[in-house]
One Martini backbone bead per residue (centre of mass of N, CA, C, O) as a GRO file, in nm:
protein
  362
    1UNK     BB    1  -4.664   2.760  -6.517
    2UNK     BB    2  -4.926   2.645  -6.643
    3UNK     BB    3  -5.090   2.899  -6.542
    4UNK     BB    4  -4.918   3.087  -6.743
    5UNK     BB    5  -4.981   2.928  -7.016
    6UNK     BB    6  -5.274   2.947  -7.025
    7UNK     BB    7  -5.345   3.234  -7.034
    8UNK     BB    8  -5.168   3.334  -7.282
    9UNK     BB    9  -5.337   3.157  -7.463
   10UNK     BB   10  -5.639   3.290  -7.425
   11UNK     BB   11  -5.541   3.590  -7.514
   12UNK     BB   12  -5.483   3.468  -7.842
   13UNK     BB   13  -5.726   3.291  -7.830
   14UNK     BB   14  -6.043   3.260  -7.925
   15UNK     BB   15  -6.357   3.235  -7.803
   16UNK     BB   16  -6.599   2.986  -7.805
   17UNK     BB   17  -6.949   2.942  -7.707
   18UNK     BB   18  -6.899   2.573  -7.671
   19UNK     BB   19  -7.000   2.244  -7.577
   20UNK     BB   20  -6.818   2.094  -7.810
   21UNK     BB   21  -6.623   1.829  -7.834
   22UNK     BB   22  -6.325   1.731  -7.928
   23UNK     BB   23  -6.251   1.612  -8.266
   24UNK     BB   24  -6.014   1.410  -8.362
   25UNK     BB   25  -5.887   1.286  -8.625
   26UNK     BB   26  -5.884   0.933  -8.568
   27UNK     BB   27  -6.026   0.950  -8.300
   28UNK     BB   28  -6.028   0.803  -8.015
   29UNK     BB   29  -6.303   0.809  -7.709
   30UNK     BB   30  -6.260   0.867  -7.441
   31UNK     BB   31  -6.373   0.768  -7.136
   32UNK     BB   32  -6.262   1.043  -6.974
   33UNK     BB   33  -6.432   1.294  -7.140
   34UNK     BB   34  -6.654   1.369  -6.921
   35UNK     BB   35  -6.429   1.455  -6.674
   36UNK     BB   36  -6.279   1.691  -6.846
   37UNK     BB   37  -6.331   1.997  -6.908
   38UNK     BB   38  -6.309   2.175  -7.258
   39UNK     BB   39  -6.222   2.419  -7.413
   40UNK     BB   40  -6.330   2.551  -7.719
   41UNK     BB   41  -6.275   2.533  -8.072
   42UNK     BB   42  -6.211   2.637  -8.387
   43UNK     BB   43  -6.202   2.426  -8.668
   44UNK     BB   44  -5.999   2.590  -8.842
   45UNK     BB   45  -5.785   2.572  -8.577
   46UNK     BB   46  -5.521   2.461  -8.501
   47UNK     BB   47  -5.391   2.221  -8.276
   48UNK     BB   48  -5.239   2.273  -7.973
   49UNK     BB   49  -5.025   2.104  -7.745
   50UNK     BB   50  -5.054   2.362  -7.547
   51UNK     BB   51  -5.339   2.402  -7.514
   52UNK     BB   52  -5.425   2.147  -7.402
   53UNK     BB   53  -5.231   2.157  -7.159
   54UNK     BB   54  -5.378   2.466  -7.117
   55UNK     BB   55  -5.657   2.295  -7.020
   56UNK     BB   56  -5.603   2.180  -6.775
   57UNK     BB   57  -5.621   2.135  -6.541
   58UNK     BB   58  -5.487   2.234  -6.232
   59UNK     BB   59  -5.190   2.014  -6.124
   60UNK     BB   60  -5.061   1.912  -5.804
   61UNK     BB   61  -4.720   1.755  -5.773
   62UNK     BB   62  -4.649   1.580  -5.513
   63UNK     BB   63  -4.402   1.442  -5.378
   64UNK     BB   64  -4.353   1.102  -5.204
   65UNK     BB   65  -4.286   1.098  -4.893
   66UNK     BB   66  -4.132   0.914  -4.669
   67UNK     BB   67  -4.255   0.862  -4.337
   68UNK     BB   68  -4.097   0.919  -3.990
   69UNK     BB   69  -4.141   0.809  -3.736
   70UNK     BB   70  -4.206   0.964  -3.403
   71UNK     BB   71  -4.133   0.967  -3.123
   72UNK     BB   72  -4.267   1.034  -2.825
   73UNK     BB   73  -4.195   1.251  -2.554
   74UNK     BB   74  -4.062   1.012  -2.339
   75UNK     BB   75  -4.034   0.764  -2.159
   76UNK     BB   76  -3.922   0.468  -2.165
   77UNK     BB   77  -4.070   0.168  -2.195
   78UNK     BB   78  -4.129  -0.099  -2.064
   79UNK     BB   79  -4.049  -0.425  -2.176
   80UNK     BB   80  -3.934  -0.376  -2.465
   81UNK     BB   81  -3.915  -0.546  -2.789
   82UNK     BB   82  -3.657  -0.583  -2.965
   83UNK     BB   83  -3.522  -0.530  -3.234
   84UNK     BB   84  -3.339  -0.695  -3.479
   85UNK     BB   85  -3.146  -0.388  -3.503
   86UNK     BB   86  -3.111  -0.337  -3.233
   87UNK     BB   87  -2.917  -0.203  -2.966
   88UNK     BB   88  -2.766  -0.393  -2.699
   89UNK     BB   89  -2.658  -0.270  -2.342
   90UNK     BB   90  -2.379  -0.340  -2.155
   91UNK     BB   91  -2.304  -0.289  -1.794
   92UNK     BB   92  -1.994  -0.278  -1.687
   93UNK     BB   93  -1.821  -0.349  -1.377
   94UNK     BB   94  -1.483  -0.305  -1.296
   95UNK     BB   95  -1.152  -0.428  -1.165
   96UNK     BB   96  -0.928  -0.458  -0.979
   97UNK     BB   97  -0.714  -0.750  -0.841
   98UNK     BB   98  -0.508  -0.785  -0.613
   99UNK     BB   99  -0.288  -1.031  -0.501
  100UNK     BB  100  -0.231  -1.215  -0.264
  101UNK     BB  101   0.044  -1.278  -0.001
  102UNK     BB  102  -0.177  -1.517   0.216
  103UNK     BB  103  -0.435  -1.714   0.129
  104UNK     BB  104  -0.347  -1.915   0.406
  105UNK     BB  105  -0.377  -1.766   0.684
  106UNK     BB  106  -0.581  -1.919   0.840
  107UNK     BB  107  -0.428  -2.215   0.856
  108UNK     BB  108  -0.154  -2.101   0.911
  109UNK     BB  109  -0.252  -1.972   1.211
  110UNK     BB  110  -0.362  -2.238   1.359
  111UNK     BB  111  -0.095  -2.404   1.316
  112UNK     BB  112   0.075  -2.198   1.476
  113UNK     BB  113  -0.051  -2.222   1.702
  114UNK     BB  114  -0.062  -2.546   1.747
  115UNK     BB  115   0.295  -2.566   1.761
  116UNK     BB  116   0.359  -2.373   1.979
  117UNK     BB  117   0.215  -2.530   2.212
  118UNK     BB  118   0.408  -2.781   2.168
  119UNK     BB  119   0.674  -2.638   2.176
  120UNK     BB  120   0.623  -2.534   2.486
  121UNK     BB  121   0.581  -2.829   2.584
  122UNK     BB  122   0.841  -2.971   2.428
  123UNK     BB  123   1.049  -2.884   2.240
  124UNK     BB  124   1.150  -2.672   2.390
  125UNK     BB  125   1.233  -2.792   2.668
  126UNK     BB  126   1.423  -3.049   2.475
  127UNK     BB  127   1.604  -2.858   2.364
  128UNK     BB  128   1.740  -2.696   2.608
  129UNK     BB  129   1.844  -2.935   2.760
  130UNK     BB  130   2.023  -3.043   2.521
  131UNK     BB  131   2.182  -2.731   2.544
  132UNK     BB  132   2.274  -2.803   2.836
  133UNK     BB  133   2.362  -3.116   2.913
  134UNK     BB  134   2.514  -3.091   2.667
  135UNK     BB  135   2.827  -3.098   2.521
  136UNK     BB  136   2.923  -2.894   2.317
  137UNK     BB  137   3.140  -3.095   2.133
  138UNK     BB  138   2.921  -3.254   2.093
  139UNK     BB  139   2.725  -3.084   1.908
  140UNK     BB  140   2.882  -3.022   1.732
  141UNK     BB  141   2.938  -3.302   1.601
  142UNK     BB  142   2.687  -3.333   1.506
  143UNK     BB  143   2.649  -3.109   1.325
  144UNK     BB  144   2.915  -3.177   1.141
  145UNK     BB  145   2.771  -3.487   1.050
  146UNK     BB  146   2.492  -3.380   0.945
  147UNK     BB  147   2.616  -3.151   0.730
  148UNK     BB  148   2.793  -3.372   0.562
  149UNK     BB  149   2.574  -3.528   0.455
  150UNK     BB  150   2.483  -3.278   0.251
  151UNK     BB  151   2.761  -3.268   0.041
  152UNK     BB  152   2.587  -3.402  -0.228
  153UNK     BB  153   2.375  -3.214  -0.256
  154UNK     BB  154   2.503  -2.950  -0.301
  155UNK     BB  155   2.655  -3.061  -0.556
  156UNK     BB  156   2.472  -3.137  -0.738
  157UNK     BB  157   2.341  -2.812  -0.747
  158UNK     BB  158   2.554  -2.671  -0.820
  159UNK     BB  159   2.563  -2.803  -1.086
  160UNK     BB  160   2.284  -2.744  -1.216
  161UNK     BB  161   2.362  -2.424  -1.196
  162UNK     BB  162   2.646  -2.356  -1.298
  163UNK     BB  163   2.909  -2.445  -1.048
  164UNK     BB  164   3.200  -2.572  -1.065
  165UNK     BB  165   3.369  -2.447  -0.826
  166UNK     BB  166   3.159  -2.506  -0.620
  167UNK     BB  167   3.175  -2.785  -0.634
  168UNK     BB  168   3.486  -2.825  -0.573
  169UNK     BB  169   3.475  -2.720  -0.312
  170UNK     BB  170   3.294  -2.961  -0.206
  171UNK     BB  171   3.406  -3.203  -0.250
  172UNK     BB  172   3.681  -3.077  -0.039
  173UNK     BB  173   3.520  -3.114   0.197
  174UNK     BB  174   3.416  -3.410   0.199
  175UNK     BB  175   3.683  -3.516   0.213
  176UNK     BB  176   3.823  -3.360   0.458
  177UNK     BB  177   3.592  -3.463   0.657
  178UNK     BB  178   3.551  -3.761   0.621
  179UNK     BB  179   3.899  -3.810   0.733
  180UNK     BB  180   4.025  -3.603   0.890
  181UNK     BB  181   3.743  -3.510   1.039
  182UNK     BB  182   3.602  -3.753   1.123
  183UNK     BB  183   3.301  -3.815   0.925
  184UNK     BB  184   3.228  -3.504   1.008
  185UNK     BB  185   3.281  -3.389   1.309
  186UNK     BB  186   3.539  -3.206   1.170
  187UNK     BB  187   3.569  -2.887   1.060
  188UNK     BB  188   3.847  -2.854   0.858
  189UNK     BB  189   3.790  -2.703   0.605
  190UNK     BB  190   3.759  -2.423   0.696
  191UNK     BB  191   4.063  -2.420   0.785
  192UNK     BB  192   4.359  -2.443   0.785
  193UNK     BB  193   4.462  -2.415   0.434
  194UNK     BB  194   4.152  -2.440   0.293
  195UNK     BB  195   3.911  -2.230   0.344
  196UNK     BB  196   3.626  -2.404   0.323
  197UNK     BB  197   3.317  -2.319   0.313
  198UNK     BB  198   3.018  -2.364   0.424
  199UNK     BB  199   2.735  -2.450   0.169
  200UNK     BB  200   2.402  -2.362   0.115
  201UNK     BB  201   2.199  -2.657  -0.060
  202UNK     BB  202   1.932  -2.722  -0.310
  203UNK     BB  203   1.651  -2.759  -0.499
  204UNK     BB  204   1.524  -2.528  -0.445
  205UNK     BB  205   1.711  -2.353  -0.525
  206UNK     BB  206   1.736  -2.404  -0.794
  207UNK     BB  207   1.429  -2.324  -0.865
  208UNK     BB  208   1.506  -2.033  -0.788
  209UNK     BB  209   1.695  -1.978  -0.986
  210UNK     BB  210   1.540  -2.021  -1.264
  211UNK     BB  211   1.209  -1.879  -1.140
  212UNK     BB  212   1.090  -2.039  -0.910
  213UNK     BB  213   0.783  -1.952  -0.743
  214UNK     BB  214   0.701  -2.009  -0.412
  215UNK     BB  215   0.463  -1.978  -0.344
  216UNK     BB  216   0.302  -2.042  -0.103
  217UNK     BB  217   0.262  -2.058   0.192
  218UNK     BB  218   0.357  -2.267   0.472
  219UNK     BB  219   0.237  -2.406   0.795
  220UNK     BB  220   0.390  -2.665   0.943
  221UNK     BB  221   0.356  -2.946   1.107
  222UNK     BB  222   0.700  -3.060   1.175
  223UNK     BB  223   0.789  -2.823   0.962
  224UNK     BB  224   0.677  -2.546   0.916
  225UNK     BB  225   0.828  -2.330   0.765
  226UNK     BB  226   0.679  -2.275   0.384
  227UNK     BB  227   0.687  -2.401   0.062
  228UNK     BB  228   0.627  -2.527  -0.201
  229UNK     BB  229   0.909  -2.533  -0.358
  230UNK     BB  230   1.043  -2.625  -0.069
  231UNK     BB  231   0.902  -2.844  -0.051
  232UNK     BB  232   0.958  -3.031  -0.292
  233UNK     BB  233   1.328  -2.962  -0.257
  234UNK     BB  234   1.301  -3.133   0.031
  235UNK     BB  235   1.176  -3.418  -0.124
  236UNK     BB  236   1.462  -3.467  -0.300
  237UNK     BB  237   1.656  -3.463  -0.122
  238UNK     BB  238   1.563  -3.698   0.081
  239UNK     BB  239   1.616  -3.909  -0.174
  240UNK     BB  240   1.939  -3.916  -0.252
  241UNK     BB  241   2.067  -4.128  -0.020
  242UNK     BB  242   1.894  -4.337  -0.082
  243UNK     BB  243   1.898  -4.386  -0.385
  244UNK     BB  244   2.216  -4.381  -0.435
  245UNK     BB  245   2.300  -4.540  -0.184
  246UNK     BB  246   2.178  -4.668   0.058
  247UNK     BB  247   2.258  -4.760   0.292
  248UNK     BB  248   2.177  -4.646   0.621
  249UNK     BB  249   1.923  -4.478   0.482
  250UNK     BB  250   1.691  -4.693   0.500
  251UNK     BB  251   1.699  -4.717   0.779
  252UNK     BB  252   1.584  -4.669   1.088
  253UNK     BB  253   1.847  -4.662   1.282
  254UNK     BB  254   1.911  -4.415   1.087
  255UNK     BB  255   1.630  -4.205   1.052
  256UNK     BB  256   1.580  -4.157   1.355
  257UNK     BB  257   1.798  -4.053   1.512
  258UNK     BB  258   1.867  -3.830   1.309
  259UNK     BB  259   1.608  -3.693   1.306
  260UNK     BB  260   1.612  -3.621   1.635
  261UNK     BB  261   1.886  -3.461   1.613
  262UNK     BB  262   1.825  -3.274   1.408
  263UNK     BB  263   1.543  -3.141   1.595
  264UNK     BB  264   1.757  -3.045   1.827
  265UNK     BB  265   1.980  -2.898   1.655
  266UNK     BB  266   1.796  -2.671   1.535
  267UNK     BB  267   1.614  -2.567   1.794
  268UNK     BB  268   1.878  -2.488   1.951
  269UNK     BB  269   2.004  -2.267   1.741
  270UNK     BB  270   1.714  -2.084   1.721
  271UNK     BB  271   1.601  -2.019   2.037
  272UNK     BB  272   1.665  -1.682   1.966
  273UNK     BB  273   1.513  -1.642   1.762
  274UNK     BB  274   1.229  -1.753   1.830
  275UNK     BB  275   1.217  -1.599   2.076
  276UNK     BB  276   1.176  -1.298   1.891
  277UNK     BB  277   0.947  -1.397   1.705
  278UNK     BB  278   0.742  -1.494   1.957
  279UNK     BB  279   0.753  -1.315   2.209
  280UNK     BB  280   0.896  -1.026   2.081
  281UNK     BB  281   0.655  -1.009   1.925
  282UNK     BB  282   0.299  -0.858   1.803
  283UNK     BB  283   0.368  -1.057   1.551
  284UNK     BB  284   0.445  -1.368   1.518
  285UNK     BB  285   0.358  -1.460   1.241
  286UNK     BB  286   0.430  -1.278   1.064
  287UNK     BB  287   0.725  -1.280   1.151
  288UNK     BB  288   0.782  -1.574   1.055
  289UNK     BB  289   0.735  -1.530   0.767
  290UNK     BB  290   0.916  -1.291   0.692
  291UNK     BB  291   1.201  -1.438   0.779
  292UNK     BB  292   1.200  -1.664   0.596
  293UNK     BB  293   1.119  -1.510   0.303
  294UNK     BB  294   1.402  -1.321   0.328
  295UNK     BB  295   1.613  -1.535   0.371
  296UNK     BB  296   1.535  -1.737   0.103
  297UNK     BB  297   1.574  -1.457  -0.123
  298UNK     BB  298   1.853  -1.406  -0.046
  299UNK     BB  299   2.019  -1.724  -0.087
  300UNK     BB  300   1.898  -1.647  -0.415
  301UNK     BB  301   2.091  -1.395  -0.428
  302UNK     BB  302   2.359  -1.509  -0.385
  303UNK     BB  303   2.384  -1.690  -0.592
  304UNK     BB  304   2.399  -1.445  -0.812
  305UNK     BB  305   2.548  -1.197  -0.687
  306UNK     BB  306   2.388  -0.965  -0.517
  307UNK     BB  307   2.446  -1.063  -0.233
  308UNK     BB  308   2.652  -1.036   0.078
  309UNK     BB  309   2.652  -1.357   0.291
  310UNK     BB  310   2.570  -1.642   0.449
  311UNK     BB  311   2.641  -1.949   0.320
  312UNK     BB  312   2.482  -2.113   0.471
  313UNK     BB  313   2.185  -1.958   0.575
  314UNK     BB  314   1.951  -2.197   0.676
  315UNK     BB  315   2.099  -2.354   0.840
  316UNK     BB  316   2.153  -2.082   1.018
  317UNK     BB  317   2.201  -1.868   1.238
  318UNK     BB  318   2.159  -1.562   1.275
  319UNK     BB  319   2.390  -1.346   1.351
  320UNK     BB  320   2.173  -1.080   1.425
  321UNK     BB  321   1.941  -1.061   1.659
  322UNK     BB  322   1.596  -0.935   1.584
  323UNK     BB  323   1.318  -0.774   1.665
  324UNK     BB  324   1.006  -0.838   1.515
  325UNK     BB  325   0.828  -0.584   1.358
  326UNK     BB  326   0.566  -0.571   1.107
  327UNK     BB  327   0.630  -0.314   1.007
  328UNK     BB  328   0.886  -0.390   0.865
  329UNK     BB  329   0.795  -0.662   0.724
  330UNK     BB  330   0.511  -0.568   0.682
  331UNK     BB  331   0.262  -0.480   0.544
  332UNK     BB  332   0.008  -0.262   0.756
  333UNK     BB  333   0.129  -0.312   0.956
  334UNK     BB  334   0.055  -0.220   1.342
  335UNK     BB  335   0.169  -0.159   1.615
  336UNK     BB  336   0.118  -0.154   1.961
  337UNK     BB  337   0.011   0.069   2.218
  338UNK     BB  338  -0.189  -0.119   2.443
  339UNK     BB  339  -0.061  -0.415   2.497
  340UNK     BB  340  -0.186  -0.583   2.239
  341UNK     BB  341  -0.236  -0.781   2.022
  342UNK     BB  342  -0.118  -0.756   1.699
  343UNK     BB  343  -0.296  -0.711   1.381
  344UNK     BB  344  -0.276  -0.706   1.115
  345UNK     BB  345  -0.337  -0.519   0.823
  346UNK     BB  346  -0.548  -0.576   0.605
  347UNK     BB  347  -0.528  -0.477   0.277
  348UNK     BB  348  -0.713  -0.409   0.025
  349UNK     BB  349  -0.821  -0.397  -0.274
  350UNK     BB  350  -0.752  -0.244  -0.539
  351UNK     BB  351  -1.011  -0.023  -0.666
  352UNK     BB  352  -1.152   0.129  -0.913
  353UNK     BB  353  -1.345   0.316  -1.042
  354UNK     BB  354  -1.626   0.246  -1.163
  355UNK     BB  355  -1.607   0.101  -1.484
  356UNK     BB  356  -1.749   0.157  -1.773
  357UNK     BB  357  -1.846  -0.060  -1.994
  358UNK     BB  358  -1.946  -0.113  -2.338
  359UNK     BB  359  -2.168  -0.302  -2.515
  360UNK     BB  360  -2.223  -0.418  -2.828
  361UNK     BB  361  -2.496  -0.614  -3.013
  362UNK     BB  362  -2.707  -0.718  -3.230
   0.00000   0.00000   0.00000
């Protein structure tokens, strides 16, 4: 544009060649005068200021743009430490991991067998004797004393579960057995015209009935199968006729013989369970904790009025005893081929394809 006018001003004011700079009226000689040379005007004619600046050199004005260097094309430098602002990536990789079933797997397994081995050497042969020896009706009125005794246990656990029908019915057990029963050596409450079934109940169960979980398995010697729960449950009943009675529950004379007939008269009772759990059965411990397991969660689903079974419960054996094999009872697990001893089959944890987080922070 300058260049365009700069020609037009040329071609219309005539030029004198002369080479004395312009001295404008009262003006001071600047000092960069002689760095720029001025083409001369005749001294008659006014100066104009687009002549002026159409005699300037053209001087091209370029804006100057801040350059942003550009890293050159490859591989990133390695051990480069980050900048300020750089932001850096964190690659996470995670999974799912669903919860263990039997945590406790290998020590309650060591345990059943070390169990087992004395069950086979000394207990089960001294319970077989016990139910071979001993007259039934002698062994029935032990059973029928001893859990007599634990109709105040029922009736409070009744009671904390808010079944004040089911407590009355107990307290009606407990005096009709404890009188005419001959202190509870005849179940008459069962018969006519009472009609009030034996039904079990504990602690254990109260905290089932309200949702408190299993917690861990545990297969402990000389009390067998068991859980968290059910250990707290039954050291809470067993101090209830000592704590609330005193003697003869605190005596020895009556705690060791009670004990020691209760566990010959539990032994007797369930040995054709035991030996189909223990004997008949590929997967002897699986079996033993699958029925443990799914007759305590009947139990509490009884109490809530879910399904209909044995009142008894866990205090009797069961109706109809069939050989128990892991495949029905354990996920997992499956029955051998050939004739060796099957052990279940532990599935892995569900684990997701590697899932990639990136998280960044500055």
């Amino acid at each position: 544009m300058l260049a365009m006018m700069s020609a037009m001003l040329l071609t219309a004011v005539p030029v004198h060649s002369t080479s004395a700079p312009i001295a404008l009226p009262g003006a001071t000689p600047s000092p960069f005068a002689g760095d720029f040379p001025v083409p001369p005007m005749p001294t008659s004619m006014a100066v104009s200021p687009l002549a002026l600046v159409a005699a300037l050199p053209a001087v091209a004005f370029v804006p100057q743009v801040p350059t942003q260097s550009i890293p050159p094309v490859g591989p990133a430098p390695l051990n480069t430490p980050s900048t300020d602002h750089a932001l850096q990536t964190d690659i996470i990789v995670t999974g799912r991991k669903e919860p263990a079933g039997d945590p406790l797997r290998a020590v309650n397994a060591e345990s059943f067998a070390v169990t087992q081995k004395v069950d086979d050497a000394v207990i089960g042969p001294v319970a077989r004797t016990y139910k071979k020896t001993v007259p039934s009706p002698i062994r029935r009125g032990i059973h029928n004393f001893l859990y007599n005794l634990r109709e105040p246990i029922v009736f409070l656990n009744f009671l904390l579960q808010f079944k004040p029908g089911k407590a009355a019915e107990t307290v009606g057990r407990f005096a009709i057995n404890s009188t005419i029963g001959a202190v509870g050596v005849l179940d008459m409450a069962k018969r006519k015209p009472f009609h009030l079934p034996r039904r079990s109940n504990g602690f254990a169960n109260t905290l089932g009935y309200y949702g408190v979980k299993n917690g861990p398995f545990l297969f402990l010697p000389l009390v067998g199968p068991t859980t968290i729960r059910d250990l707290l449950g039954g050291a809470v009943d067993r101090l209830i006729l000592p704590i609330g009675v005193g003697k003869p529950f605190t005596s020895a004379t009556y705690t060791i013989p009670a004990g020691i007939l209760g566990a010959l008269d539990h032994r007797s009772e369930f040995d054709e369970t035991l030996k189909d759990l223990h004997d008949n059965s590929p997967d002897p411990y699986g079996a033993t904790r699958a029925f443990y397991l799914n007759r305590r969660q009947a139990e509490i689903d009884h109490l809530h009025g879910r399904v209909e079974g044995d009142p008894a419960g866990m205090s009797g054996p069961p109706p109809s005893v069939v050989p128990f094999v892991p495949s029905d009872l354990e996920p997992g697990a499956v029955p051998p081929t050939d004739g060796a001893a099957a052990t279940p089959v532990v599935e892995a944890p569900v684990v997701d394809a590697p899932a990639v987080h990136a998280t960044t922070r500055p």
